[in-house]
N, C-alpha and C positions, 0 to 999 in steps of 0.2 A: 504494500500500500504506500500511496506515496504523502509524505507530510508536507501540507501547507505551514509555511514557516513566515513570520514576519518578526523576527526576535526587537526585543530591546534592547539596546545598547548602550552603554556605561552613563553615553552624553544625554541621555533620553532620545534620541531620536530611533526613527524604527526602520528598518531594512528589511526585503523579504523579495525571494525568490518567488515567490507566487502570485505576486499582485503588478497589476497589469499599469502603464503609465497612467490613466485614469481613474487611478486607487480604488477600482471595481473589483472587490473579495467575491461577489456573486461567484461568478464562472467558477474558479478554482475551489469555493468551497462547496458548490452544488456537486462538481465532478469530486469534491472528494466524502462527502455524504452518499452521490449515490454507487461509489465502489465500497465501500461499505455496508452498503444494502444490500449488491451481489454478492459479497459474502456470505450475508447472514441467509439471502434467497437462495441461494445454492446449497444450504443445506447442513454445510461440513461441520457448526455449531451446536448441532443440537447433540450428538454424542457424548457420553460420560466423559470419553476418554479426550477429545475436544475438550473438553472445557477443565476437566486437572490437569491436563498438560500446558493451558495457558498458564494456570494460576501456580505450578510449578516453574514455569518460565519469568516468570515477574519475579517469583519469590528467587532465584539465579539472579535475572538483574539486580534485586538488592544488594545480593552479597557481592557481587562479580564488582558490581560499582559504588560501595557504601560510602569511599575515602570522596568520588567525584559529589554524593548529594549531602555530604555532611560537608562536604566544602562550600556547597553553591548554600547550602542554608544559613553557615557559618556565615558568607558573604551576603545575603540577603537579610538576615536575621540577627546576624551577633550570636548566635545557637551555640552551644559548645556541643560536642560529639555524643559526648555522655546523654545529654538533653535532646538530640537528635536520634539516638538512636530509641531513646525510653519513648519518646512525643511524637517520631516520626517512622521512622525504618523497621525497628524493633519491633513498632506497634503495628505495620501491616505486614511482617513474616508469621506473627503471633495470630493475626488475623484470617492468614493464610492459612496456615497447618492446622487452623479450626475448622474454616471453613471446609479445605480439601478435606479431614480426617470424615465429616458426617455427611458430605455433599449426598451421596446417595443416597441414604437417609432419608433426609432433605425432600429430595423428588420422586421419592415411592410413592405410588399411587395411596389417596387416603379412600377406604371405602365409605360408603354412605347409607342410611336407613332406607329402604322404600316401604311406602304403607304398603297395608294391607290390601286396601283398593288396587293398587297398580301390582300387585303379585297378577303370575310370578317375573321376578325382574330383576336386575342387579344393579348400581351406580356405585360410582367412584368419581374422585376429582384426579385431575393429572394437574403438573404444573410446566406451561409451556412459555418461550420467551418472547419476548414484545416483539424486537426484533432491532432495531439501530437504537441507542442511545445517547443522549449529548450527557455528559458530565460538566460543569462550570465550576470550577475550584478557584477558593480564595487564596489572598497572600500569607495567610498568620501560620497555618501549617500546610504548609503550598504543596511536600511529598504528600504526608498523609491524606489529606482531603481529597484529593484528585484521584487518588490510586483507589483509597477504601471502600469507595462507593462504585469504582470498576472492576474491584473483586469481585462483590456480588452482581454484578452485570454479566461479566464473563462467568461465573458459575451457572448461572440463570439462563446461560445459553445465546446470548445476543452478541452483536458488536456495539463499539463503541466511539465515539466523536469524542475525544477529551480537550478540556478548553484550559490549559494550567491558568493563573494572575500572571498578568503582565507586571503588575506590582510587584513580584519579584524574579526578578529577569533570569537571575543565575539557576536557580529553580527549573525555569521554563526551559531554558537551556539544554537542560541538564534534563531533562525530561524529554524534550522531542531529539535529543541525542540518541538515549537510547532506550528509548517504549519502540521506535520502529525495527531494531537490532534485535528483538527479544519479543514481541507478539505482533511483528507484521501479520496484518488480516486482520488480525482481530481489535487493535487499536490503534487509530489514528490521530496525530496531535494536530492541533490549531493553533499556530501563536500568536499572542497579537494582543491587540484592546479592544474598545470600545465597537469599532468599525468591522471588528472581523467578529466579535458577538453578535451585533445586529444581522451581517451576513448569517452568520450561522442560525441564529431566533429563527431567519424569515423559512427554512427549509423546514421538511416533515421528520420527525425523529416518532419512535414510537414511545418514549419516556424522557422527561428530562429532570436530571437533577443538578440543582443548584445549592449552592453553601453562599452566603454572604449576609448583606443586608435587606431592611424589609424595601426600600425603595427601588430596588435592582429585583428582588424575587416579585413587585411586582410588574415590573414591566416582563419582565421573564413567564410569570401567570399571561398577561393578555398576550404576548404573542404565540404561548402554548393555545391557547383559548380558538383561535383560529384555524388551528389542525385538530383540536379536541384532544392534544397531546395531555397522558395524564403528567402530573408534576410530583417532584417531590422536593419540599424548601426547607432549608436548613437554616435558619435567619437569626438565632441570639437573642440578644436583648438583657436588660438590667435582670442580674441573678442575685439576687440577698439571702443573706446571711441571716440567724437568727439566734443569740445568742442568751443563757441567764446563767444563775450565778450557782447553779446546781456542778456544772463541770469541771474538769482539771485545766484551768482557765492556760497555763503554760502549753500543754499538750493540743489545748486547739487553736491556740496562738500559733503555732509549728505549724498545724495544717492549713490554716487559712493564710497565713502568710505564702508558703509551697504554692496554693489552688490561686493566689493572686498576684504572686509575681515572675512565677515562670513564664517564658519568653516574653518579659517585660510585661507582664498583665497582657498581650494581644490573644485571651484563648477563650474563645464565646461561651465554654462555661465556666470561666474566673468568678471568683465573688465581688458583685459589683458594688456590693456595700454591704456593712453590716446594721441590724436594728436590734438594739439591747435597752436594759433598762442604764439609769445614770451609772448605778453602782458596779453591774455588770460592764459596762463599756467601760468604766476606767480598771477594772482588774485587768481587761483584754490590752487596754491598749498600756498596761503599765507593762507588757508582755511583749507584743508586738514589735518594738523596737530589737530587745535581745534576741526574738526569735531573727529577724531580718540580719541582724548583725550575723546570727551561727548561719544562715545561709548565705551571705553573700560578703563578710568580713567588715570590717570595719568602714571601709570606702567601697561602696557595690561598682565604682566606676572601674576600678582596675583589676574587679573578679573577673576571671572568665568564665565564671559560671551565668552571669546578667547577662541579657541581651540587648537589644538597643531596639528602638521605634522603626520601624519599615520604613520612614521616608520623612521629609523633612512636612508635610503637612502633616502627616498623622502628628508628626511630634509637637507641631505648633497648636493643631485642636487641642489636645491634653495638655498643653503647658498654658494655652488659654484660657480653661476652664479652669485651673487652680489658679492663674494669678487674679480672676475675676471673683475667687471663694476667698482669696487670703488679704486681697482688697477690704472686701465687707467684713471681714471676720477678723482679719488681722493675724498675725504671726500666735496668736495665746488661741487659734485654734488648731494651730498642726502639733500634731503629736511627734513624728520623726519626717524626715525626707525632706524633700521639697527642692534641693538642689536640680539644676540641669546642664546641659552644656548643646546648644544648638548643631555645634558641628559639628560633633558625633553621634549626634542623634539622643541624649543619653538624660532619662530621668531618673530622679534618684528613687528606690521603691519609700514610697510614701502613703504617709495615716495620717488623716486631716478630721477633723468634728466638723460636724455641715448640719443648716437647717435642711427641711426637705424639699425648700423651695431654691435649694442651693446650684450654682450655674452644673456642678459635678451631676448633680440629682436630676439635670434634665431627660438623656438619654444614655447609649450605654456607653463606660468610659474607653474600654477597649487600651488601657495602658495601665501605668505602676503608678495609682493612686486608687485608697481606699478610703472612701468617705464613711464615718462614724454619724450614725442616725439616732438619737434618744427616743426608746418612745416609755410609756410607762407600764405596758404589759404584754403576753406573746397575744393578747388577743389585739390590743391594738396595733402589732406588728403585722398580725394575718390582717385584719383592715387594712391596714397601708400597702400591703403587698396585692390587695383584691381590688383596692381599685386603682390599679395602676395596669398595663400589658401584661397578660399572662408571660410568666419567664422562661426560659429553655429550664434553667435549674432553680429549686431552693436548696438550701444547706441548710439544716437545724441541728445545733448544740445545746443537747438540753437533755439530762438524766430523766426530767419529771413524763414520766407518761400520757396525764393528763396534756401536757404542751404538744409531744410527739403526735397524737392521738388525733387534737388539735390541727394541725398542720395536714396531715395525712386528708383529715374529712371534709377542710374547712377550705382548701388551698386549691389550686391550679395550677400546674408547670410540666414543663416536659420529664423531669425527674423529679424527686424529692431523697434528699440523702439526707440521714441523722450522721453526725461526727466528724464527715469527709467531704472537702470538695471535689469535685472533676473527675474520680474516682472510679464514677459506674461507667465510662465512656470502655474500661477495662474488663469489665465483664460481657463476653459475648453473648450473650443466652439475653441480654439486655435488649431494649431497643429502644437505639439512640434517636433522637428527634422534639422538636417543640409543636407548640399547641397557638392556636391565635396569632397572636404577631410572633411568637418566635418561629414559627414553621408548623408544617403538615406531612405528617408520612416520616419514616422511621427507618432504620438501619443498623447492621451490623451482625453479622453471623446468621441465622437464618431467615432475621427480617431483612436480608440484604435479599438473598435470594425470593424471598417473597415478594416485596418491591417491586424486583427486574422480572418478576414472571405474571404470568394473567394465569388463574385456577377455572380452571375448564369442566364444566359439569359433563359427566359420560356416564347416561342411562342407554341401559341395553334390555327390553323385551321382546322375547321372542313371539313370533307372530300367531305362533300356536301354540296354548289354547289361547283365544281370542276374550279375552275377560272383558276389554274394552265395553264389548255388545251391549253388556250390560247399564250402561252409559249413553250409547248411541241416540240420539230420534230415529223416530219420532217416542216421544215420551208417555207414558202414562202412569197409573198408580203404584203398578208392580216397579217403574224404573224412579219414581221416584222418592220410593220407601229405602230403594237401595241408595240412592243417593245420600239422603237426608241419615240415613245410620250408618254407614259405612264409608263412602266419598267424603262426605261433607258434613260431618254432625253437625248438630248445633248439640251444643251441651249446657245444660240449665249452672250447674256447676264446676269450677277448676281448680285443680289442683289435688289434692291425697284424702280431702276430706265427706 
């Protein structure tokens, strides 16, 4: 398969072998969409042994080329290897040998009940694949996202359009290098931005999934909408925290700090803030400083374990929002951080007190600043959190039952974790995804494969005996005595009693 390439380069400008003087993506990306559908038409896809032998070949390019994508992440993200191979690499081999180990499993036919009326008979579902698939991957974990979601694509039996972030070049790079050395056919890459997405929206795919934000997944909805393309959106949003004074206040200090500054806070399920009562938020955050210090030493500037902002605007929206909080609030509401440095892109991980009407409190921070929210109990926390956009994650610390209990019945989000942030995106049997503004539709190990397949009803009655008859017009008393008890009761009563 051949890849349309339009890479970015260092200066920001873009180059590419595939676009025509009159920066028309049309052409080249329609012909590389519809050799992609001859794939998937031809057939050679739907085989077991097709589709582990992709998902063996990816998990080869990982390893074949670990040193090239823990470089380009390092170069795009400030990522150290360690953190790339746990958040990125590591996490789709791990994905992989789950997926491969049950994939059969997976797509054994499920039997199904038939009444009584339709004996004798048998049904089953199969699960069969859509057929082309666009993938649109962000910049924040630009391997992971792009690949995880074409695991379960490629097991599911499809091909694939994958679309890496232009937003991080090295990344992209490094991906349309080599996805075509290691699953030519079965995945093709698109580099590019804005212009080569819209190219690609305007073509027919049989699924598309998307990872970013909500004003991009919805333009991405309407021009799915015009093919009746189903979607699947992975969109984020403000994840809070929720904290009382029941816990090992140091031990979740550790965690929340981990869930909110790795790769510089850029990870759509970070905690976007915390809501405690007064007394509980100052044990936290008499904590939160030493915990940040044993993760990232004294100066987090010259850890290699911190990572740096994607770009100089992400870094100036998050350096915005705090200098517009520490304006109104003044220096006597930051707890630690607050340091930056423009030219390396470099925020210090930072705890700030905020009201809720605070410029951090508008929407999601998507960097290393965690704002501190007072409120005065976990019910007026779940208030706060209910009427605001359902979240991709909650995170609740809290021993008390009655709170856990609380959150669980009372709440909305795409997960709900007691003790841990980020944490369930590691358990495969999980399924990953938000609700409302944070997204629709879900993923990961056999919701990935569910996703990428359509479940097919298969009834089989034999033509004789013909029980049907019984059914048939014209109608009279006898057919419709059988109907009314048998076909179609009506039943005065339901249920065991």
């Amino acid at each position: 398969m051949s890849t349309f390439a339009s890479r970015v380069e260092a200066d920001g400008t873009a180059s590419g072998t595939a676009r025509n003087d009159a920066g028309d993506f049309a052409g080249p990306i329609r012909e590389t969409v519809s050799a992609s559908r001859a794939v998937f038409t031809s057939g050679v896809t739907r085989p077991l042994t097709w589709r582990l032998a992709q998902l063996k070949a990816m998990n080869q390019m990982l390893l074949d080329h670990r040193s090239d994508f823990t470089a380009a992440l390092a170069a795009d993200l400030g990522k150290n290897p360690s953190e790339s191979w746990l958040t990125e690499i590591g996490f789709l081999t791990a994905e992989i040998a789950n997926t491969a180990k049950h994939l059969e499993r997976w797509l054994a036919p499920r039997r199904a009940d038939v009444p009584l009326a339709l004996q004798p008979a048998k049904a089953h579902t199969v699960l069969e694949p859509l057929g082309v698939v666009l993938v649109i991957a962000p910049w924040n974990y630009p391997v992971q996202l792009l690949l995880c979601p074409v695991i379960g694509a490629l097991a599911a039996g499809n091909t694939v359009v994958a679309k890496p972030s232009e937003m991080a070049p090295a990344c992209s790079a490094t991906l349309a290098r080599w996805i075509p050395k290691y699953l030519s056919g079965a995945v093709t890459v698109v580099e590019g931005g804005a212009p080569e997405t819209t190219a690609l929206l305007e073509q027919r795919f049989d699924h598309i999934f998307y990872t970013g934000n909500g004003r991009v997944g919805r333009i991405v909805m309407a021009a799915a909408a015009r093919h009746l393309t189903p979607v699947t959106l992975e969109l984020g949003g403000k994840s809070p925290v929720y904290i009382d004074d029941t816990v090992d206040m140091k031990a979740a200090a550790a965690r929340i700090a981990w869930g909110k500054f790795m790769n510089a806070g850029q990870t759509c399920v970070a905690p976007d803030y915390v809501l405690g009562t007064r007394d509980a938020l100052a044990g936290l955050a008499a904590e939160l400083p030493r915990s940040i210090r044993a993760l990232y030493g004294e100066d987090p500037a010259h850890s290699p374990s911190y990572g740096r902002m994607v770009n100089d605007a992400a870094f100036a929206r998050v350096a915005g929002m705090l200098d517009r909080d520490l304006q109104q609030d003044g220096m006597s509401a930051l707890v630690s951080g607050g340091q930056r440095d423009a030219a390396t892109r470099y925020i210090e991980p930072t705890v700030i007190h905020v009201e809720a009407g605070a410029a951090l409190m508008e929407g999601e921070i998507f960097g290393p600043v965690l704002p501190l929210v007072t409120v005065d109990s976990a019910q007026e926390a779940m208030r706060f959190i209910n009427a605001r956009d359902k979240p991709l994650s909650i995170y609740v610390f809290s021993e008390d039952r009655g709170v856990r209990s609380g959150f669980s019945e009372q709440t909305s989000s795409g997960a709900l974790n007691f003790g841990v942030p980020a944490a369930h995106l590691s358990v495969p049997a999980l399924p990953f995804g938000g609700v409302g503004e944070s997204g629709m539709g879900s993923y990961h190990g056999q919701h990935s494969v569910q996703t990428f397949s359509h479940r097919k009803a298969v009834l089989d009655k034999p033509l004789a005996p013909d029980t049907l008859a019984l059914i048939y017009p014209p109608f009279g008393i006898l057919k419709r005595q059988v109907i009314e008890r048998f076909v179609a009761p009506a039943r005065k009563r339901l249920g065991n009693g």
